[in-house]
Backbone and ligand atoms as CSV (ligand in chain L), in Angstrom:
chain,resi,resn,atom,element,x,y,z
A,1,UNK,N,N,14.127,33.014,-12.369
A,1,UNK,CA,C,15.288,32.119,-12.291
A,1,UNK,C,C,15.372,31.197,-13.502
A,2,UNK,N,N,14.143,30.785,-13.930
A,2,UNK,CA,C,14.369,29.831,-15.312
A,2,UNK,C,C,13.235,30.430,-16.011
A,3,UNK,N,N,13.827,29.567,-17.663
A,3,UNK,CA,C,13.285,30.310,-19.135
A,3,UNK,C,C,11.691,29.726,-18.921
A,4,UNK,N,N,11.847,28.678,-18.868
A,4,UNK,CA,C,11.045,27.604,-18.668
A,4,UNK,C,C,10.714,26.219,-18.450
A,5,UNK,N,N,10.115,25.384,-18.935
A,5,UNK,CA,C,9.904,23.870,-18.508
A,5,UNK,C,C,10.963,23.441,-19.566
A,6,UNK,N,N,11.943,22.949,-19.567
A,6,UNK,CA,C,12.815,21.961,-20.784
A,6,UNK,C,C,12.147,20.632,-21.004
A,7,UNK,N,N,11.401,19.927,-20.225
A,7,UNK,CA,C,11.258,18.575,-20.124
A,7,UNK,C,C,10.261,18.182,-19.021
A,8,UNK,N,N,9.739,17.222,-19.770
A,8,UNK,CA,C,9.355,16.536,-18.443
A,8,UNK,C,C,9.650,14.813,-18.666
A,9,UNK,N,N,9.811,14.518,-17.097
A,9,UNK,CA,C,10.773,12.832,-17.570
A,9,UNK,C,C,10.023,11.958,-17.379
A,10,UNK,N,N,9.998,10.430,-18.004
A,10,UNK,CA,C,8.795,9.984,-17.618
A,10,UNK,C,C,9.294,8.195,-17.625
A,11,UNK,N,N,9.837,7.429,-16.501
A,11,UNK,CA,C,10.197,6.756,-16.762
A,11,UNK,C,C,9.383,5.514,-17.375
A,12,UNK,N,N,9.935,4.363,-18.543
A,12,UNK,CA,C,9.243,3.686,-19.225
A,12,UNK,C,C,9.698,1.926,-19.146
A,13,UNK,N,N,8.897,0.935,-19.406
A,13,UNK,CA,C,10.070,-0.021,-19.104
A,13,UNK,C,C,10.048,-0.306,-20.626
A,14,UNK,N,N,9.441,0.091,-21.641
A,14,UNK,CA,C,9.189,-0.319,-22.975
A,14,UNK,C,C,9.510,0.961,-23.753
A,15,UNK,N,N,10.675,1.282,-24.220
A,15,UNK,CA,C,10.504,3.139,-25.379
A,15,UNK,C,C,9.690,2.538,-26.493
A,16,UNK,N,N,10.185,1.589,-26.889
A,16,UNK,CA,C,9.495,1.639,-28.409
A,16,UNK,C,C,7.420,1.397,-28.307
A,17,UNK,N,N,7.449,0.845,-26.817
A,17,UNK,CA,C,5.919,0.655,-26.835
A,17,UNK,C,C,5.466,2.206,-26.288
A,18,UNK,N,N,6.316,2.871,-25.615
A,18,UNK,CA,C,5.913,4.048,-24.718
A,18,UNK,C,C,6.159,5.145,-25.971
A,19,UNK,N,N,7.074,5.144,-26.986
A,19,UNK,CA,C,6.986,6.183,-28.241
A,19,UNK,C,C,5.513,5.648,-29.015
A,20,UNK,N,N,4.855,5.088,-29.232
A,20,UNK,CA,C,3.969,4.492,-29.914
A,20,UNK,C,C,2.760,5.134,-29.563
A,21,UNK,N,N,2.768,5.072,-27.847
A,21,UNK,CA,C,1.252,5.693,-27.202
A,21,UNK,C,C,1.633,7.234,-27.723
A,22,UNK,N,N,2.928,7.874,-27.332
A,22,UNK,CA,C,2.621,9.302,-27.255
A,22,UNK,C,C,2.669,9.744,-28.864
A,23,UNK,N,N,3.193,9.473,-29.976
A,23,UNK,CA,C,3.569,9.535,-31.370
A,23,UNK,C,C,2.265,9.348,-31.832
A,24,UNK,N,N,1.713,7.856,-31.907
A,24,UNK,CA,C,0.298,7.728,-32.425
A,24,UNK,C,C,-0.856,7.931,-31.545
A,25,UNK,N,N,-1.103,7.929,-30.537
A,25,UNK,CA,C,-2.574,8.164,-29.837
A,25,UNK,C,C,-2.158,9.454,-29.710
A,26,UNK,N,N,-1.221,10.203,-28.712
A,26,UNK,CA,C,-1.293,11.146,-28.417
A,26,UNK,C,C,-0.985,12.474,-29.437
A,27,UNK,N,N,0.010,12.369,-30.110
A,27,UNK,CA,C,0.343,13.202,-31.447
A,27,UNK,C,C,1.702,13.455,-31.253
A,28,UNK,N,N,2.706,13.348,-30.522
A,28,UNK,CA,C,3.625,14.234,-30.329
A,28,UNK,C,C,4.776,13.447,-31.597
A,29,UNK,N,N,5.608,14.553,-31.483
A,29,UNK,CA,C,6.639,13.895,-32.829
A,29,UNK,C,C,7.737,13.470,-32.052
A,30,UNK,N,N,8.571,12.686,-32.544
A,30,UNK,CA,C,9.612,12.058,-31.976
A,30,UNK,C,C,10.523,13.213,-32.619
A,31,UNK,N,N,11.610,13.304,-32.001
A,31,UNK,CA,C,12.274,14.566,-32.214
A,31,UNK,C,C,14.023,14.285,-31.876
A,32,UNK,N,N,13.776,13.641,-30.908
A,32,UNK,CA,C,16.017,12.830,-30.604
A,32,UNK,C,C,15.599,11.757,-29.896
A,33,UNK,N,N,16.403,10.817,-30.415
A,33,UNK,CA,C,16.764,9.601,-29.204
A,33,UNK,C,C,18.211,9.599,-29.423
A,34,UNK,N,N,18.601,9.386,-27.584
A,34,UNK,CA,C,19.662,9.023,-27.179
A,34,UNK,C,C,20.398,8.032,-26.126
A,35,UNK,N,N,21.631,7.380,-26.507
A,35,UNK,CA,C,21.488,6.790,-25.166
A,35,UNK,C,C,22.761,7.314,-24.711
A,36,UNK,N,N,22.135,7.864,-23.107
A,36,UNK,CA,C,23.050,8.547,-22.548
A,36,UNK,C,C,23.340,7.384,-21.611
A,37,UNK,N,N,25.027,7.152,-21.480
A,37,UNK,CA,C,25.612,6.093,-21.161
A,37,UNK,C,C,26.006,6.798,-19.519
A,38,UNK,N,N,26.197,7.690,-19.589
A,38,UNK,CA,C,26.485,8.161,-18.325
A,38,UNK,C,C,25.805,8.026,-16.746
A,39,UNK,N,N,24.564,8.122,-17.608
A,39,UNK,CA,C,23.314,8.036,-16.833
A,39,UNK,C,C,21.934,7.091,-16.707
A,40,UNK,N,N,22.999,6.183,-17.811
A,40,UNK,CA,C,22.155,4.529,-17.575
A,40,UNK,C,C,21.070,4.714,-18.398
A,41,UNK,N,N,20.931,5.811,-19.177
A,41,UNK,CA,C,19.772,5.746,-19.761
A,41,UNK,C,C,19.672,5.523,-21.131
A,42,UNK,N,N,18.464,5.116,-22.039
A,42,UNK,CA,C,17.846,5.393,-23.663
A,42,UNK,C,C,16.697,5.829,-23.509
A,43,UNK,N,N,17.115,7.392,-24.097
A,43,UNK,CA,C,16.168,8.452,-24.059
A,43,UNK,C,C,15.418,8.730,-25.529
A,44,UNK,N,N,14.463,9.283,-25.275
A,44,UNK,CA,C,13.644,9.806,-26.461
A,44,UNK,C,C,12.781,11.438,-25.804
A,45,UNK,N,N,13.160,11.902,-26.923
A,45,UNK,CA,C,12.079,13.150,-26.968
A,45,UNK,C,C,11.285,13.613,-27.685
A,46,UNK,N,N,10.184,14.108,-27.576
A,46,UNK,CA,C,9.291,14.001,-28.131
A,46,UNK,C,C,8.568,15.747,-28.047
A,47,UNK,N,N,8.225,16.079,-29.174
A,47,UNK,CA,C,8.047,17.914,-28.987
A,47,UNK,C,C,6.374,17.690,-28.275
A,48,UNK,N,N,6.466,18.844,-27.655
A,48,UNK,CA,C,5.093,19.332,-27.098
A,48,UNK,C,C,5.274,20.842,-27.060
A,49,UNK,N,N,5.119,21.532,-27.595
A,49,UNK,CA,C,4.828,23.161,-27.227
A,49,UNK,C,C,6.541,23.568,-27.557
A,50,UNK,N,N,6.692,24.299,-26.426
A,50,UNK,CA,C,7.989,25.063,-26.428
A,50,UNK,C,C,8.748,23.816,-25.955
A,51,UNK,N,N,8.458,22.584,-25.365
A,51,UNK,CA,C,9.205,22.027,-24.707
A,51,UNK,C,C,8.749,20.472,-25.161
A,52,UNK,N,N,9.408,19.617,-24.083
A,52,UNK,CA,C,9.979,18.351,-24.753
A,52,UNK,C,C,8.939,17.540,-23.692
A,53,UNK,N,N,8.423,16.167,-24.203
A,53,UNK,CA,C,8.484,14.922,-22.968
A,53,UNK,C,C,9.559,14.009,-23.467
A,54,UNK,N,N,10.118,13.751,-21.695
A,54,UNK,CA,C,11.472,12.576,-22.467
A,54,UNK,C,C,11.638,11.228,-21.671
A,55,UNK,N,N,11.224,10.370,-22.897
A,55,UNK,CA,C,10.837,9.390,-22.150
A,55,UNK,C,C,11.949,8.737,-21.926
A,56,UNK,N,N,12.312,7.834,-20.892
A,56,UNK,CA,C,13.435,7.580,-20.158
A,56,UNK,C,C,13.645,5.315,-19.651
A,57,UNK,N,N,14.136,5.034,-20.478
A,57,UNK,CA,C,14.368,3.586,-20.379
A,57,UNK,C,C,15.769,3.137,-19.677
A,58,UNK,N,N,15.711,2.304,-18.941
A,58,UNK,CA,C,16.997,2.091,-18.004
A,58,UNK,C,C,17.888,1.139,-18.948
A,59,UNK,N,N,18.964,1.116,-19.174
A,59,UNK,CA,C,20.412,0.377,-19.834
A,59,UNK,C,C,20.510,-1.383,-19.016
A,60,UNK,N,N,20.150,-0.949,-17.546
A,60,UNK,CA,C,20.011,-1.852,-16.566
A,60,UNK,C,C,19.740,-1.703,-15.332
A,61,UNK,N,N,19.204,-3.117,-14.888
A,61,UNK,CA,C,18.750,-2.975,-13.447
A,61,UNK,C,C,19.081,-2.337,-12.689
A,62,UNK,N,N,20.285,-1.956,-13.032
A,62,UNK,CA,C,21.170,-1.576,-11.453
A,62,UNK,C,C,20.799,-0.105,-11.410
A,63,UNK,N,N,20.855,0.645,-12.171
A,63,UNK,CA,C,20.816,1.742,-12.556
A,63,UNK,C,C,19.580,3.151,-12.191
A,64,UNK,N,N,20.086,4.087,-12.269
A,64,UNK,CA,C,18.769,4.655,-11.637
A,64,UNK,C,C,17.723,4.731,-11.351
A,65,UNK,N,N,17.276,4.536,-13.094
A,65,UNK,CA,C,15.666,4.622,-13.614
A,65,UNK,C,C,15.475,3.310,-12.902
A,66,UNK,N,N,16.409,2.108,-13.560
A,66,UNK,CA,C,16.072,0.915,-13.385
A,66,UNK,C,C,15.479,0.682,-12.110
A,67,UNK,N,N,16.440,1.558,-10.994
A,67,UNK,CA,C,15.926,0.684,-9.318
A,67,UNK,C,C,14.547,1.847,-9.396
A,68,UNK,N,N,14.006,3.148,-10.217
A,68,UNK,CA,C,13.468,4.119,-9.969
A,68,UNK,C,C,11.674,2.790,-10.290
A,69,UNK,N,N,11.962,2.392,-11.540
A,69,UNK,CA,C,10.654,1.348,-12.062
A,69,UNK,C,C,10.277,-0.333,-11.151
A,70,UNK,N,N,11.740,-0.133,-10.462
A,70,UNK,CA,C,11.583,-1.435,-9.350
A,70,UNK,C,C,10.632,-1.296,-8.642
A,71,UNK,N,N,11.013,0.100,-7.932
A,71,UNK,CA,C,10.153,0.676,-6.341
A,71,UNK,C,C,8.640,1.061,-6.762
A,72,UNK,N,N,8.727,2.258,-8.086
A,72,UNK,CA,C,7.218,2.748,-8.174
A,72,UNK,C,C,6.971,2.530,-9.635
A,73,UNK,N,N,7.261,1.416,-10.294
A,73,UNK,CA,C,6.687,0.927,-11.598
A,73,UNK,C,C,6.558,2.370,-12.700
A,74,UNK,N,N,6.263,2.510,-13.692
A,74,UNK,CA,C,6.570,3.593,-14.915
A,74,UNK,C,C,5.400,4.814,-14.391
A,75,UNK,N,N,5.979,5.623,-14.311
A,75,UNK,CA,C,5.407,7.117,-14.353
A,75,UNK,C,C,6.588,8.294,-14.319
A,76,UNK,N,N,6.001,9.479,-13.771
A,76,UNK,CA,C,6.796,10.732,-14.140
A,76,UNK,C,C,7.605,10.793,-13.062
A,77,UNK,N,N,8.867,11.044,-13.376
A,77,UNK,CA,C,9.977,10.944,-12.772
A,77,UNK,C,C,10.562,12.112,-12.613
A,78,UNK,N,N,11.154,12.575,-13.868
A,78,UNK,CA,C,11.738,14.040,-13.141
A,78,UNK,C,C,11.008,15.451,-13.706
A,79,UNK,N,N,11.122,16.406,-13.070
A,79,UNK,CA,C,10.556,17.855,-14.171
A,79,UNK,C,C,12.160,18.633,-14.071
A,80,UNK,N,N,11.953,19.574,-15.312
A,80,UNK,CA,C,13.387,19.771,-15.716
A,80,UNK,C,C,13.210,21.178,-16.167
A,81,UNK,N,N,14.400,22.225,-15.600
A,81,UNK,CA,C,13.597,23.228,-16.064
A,81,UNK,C,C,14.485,24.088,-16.830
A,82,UNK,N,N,14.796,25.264,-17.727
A,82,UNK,CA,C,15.727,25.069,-18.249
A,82,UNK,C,C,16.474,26.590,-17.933
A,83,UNK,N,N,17.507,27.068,-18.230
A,83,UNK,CA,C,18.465,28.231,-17.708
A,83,UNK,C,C,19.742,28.277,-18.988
A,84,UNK,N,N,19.769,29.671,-18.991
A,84,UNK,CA,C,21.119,30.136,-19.942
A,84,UNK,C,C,22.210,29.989,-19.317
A,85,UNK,N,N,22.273,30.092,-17.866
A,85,UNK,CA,C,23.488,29.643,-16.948
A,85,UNK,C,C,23.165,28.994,-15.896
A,86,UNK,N,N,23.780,27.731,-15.420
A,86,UNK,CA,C,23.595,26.992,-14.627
A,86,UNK,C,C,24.355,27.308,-13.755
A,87,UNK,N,N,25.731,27.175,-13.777
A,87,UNK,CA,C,26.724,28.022,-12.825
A,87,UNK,C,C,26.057,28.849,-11.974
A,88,UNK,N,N,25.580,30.213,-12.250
A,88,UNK,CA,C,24.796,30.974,-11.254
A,88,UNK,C,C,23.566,30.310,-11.065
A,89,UNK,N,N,22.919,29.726,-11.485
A,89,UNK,CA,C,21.781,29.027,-10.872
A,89,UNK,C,C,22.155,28.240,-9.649
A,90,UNK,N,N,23.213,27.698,-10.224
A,90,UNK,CA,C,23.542,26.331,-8.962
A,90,UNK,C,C,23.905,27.035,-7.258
A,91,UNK,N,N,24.700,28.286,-7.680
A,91,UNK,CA,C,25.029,28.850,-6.560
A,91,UNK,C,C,24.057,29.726,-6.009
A,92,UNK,N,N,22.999,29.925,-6.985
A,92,UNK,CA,C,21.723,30.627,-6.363
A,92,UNK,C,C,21.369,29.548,-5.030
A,93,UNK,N,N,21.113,28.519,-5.573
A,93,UNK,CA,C,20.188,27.609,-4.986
A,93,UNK,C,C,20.843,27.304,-4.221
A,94,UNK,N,N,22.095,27.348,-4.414
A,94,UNK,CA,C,23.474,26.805,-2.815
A,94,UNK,C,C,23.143,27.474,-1.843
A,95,UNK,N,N,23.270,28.896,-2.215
A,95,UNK,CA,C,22.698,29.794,-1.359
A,95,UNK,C,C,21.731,29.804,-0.333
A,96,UNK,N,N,21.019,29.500,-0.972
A,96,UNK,CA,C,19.076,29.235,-0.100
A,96,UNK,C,C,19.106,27.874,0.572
A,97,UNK,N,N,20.278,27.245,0.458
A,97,UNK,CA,C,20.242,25.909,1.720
A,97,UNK,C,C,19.527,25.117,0.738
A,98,UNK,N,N,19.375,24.872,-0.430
A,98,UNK,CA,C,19.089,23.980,-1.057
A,98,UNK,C,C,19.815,22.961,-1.507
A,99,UNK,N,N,19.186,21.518,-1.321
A,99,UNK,CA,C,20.433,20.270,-1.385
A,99,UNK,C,C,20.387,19.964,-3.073
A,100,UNK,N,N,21.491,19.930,-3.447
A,100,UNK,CA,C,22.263,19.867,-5.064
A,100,UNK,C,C,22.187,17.777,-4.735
A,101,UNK,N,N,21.604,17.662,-5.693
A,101,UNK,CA,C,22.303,15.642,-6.265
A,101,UNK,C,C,23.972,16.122,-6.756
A,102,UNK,N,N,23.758,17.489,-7.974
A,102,UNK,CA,C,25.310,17.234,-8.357
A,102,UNK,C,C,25.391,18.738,-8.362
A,103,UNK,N,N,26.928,18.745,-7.776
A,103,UNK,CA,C,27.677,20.113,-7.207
A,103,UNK,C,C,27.747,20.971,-8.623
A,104,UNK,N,N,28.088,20.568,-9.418
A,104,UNK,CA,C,28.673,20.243,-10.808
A,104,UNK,C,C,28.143,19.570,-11.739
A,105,UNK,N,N,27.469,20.700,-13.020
A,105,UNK,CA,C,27.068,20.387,-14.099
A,105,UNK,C,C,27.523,19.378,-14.555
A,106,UNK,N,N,26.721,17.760,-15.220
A,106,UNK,CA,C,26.913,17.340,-16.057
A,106,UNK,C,C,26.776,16.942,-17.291
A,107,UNK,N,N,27.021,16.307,-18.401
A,107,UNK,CA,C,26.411,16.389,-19.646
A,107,UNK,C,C,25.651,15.519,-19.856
A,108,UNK,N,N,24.101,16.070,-20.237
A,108,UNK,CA,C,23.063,15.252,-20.461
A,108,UNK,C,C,22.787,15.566,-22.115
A,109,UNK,N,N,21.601,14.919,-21.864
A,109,UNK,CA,C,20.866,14.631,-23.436
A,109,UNK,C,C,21.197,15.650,-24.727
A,110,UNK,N,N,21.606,15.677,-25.573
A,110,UNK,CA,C,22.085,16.549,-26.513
A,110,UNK,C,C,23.077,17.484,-26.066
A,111,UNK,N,N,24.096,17.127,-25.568
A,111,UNK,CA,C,24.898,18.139,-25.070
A,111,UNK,C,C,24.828,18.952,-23.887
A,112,UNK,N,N,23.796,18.946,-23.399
A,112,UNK,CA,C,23.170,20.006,-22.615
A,112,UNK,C,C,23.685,20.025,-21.310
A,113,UNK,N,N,23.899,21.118,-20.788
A,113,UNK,CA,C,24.499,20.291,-19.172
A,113,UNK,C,C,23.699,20.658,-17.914
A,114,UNK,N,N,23.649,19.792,-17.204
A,114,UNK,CA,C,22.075,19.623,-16.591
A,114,UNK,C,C,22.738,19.522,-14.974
A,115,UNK,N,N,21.607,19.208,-13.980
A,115,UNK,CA,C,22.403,18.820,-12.596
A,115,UNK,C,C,20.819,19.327,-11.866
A,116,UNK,N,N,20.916,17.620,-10.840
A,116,UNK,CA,C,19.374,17.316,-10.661
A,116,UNK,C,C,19.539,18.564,-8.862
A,117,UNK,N,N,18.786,18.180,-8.715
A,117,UNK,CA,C,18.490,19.040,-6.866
A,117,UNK,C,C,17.864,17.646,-6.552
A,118,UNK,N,N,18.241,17.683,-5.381
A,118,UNK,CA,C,17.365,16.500,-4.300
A,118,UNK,C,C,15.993,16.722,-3.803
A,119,UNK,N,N,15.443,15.853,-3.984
A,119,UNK,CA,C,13.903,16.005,-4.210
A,119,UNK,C,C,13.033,16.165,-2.892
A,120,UNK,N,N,14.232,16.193,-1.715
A,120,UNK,CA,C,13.879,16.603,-0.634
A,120,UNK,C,C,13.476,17.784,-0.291
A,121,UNK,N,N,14.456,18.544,-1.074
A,121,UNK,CA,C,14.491,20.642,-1.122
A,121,UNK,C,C,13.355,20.736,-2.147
A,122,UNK,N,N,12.665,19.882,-3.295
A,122,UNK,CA,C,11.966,20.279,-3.985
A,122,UNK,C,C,10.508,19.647,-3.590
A,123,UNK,N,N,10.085,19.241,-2.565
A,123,UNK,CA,C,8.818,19.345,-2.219
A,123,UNK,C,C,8.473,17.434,-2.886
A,124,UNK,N,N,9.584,16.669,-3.371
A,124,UNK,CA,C,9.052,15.561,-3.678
A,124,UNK,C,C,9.379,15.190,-4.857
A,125,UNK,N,N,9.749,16.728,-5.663
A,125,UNK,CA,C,9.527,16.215,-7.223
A,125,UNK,C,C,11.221,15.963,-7.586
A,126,UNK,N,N,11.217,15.101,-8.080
A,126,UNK,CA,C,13.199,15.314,-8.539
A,126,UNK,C,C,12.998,16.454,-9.252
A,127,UNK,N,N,13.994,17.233,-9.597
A,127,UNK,CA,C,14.017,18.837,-10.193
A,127,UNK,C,C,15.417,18.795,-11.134
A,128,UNK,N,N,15.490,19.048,-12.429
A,128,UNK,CA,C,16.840,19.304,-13.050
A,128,UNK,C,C,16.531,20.411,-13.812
A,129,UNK,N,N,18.153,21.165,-13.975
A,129,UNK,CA,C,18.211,22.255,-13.921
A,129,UNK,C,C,19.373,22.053,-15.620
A,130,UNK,N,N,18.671,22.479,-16.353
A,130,UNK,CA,C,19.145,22.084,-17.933
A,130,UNK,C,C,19.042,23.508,-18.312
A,131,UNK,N,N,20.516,23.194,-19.205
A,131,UNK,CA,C,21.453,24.557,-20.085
A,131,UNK,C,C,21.793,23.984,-21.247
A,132,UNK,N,N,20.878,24.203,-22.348
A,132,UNK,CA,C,20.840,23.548,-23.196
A,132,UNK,C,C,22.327,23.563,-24.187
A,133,UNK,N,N,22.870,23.153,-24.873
A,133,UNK,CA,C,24.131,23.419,-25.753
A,133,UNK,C,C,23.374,24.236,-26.969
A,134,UNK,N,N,24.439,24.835,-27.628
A,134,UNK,CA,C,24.322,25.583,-28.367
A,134,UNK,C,C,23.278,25.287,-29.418
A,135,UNK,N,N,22.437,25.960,-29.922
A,135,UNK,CA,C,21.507,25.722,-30.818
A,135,UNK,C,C,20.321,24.941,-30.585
A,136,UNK,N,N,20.196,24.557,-29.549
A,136,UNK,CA,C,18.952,23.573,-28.902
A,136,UNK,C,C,18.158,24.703,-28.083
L,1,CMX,N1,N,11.568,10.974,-7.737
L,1,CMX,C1,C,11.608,11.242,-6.412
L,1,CMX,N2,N,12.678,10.911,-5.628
L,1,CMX,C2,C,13.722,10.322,-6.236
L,1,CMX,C3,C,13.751,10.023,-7.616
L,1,CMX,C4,C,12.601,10.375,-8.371
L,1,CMX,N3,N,12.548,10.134,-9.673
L,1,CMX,N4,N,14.943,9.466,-7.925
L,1,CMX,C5,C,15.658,9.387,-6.797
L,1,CMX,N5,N,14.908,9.894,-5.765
L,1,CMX,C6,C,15.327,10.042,-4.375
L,1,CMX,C7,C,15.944,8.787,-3.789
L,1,CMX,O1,O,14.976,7.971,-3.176
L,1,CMX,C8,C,16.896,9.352,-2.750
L,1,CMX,O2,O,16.199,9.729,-1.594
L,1,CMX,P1,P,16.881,9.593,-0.142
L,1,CMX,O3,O,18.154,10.416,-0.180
L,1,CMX,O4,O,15.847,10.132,0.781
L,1,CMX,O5,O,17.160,8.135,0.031
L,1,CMX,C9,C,17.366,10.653,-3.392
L,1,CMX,O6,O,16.388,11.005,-4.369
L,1,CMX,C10,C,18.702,10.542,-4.092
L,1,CMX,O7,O,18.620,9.491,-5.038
L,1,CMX,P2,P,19.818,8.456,-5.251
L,1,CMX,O8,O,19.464,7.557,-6.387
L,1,CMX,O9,O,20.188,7.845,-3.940
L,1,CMX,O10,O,21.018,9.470,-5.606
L,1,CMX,P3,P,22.093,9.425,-6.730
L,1,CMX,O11,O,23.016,10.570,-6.452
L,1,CMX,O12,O,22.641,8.057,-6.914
L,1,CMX,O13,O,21.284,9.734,-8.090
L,1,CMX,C11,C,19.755,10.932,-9.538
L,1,CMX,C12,C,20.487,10.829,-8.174
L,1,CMX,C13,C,18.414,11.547,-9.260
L,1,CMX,C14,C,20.519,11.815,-10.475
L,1,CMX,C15,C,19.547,9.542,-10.158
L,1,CMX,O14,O,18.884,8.777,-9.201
L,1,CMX,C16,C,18.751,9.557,-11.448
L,1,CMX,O15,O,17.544,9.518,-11.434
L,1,CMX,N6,N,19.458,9.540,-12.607
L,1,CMX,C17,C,18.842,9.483,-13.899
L,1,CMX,C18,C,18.908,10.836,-14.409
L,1,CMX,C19,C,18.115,10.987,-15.681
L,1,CMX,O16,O,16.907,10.903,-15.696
L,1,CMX,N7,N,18.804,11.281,-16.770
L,1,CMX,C20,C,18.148,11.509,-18.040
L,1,CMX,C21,C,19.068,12.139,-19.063
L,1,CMX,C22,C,19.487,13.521,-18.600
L,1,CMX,C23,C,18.727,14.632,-19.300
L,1,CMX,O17,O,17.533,14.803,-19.027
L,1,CMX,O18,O,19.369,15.349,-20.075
């Protein structure tokens, strides 16, 4: 059903202190930052292998991540996995009685259009389902 891991999310209350640990202690390269306004977020990614960690800072309180670092303070938040078509993915998973967050692809980080599953159908973990845009 998927290529592989696209991401893994990791919410932060500090990017520039949380790019620092993984860039200099850990090694990884910084690779895009964005702030996706849609989704309350300022993102960064960072290469690891075939795939990305993306670290994830809230715009504001109110906001996802934001109420996400209220409840359980900074750790890993979502895993993300990635697909050439989401469309048939989504209706795969409709299929199997699996609960969708969004019915309908939306546009995330670099273009890409993504759409989470409820973390109820996924055993706990939030789950997004990323189609990367062209050339990514
Ligand atoms: N881990 C586990 N459970 C989580 C969770 C997380 N990180 N985030 C939310 N949940 C749970 C909630 O507690 C809630 O559970 P109940 O229904 O049992 O109360 C459920 O999931 C739905 O969450 P919600 O916030 O009520 O639902 P919304 O539709 O408002 O939002 C979601 C859903 C997950 C998309 C949003 O909460 C979110 O996290 N948005 C940020 C998305 C993001 O990380 N974007 C990054 C850029 C995109 C990209 O990667 O390209």
């Amino acid at each position: 059903m998927f290529g592989r891991i696209d991401h893994i999310g990791v919410a932060v209350e500090d990017l520039d202190q949380a790019v620092t640990l993984y860039r200099d202690v850990l090694g990884m390269r910084e690779q895009h930052r964005e702030t996706v306004e849609d989704q309350g977020v300022d993102a960064v990614l960072l290469e690891i292998g075939e795939g990305h960690l993306e670290l994830l800072s809230p715009l504001g309180e109110g906001g996802a991540v934001g109420k996400f670092l209220k409840r359980n303070g900074p750790g890993l938040h979502h895993v993300a996995y990635q697909t050439d078509d989401i469309d048939t993915r989504l209706g795969e998973l409709r299929g199997q009685g699996v609960r969708l967050l969004d019915e309908e692809p939306r546009i995330g980080i670099r273009g890409s259009r993504v759409a989470f599953v409820h973390p109820k159908s996924t055993g706990g973990v939030l789950t997004e389902i990323v189609e990367p845009a062209e050339g990514h």
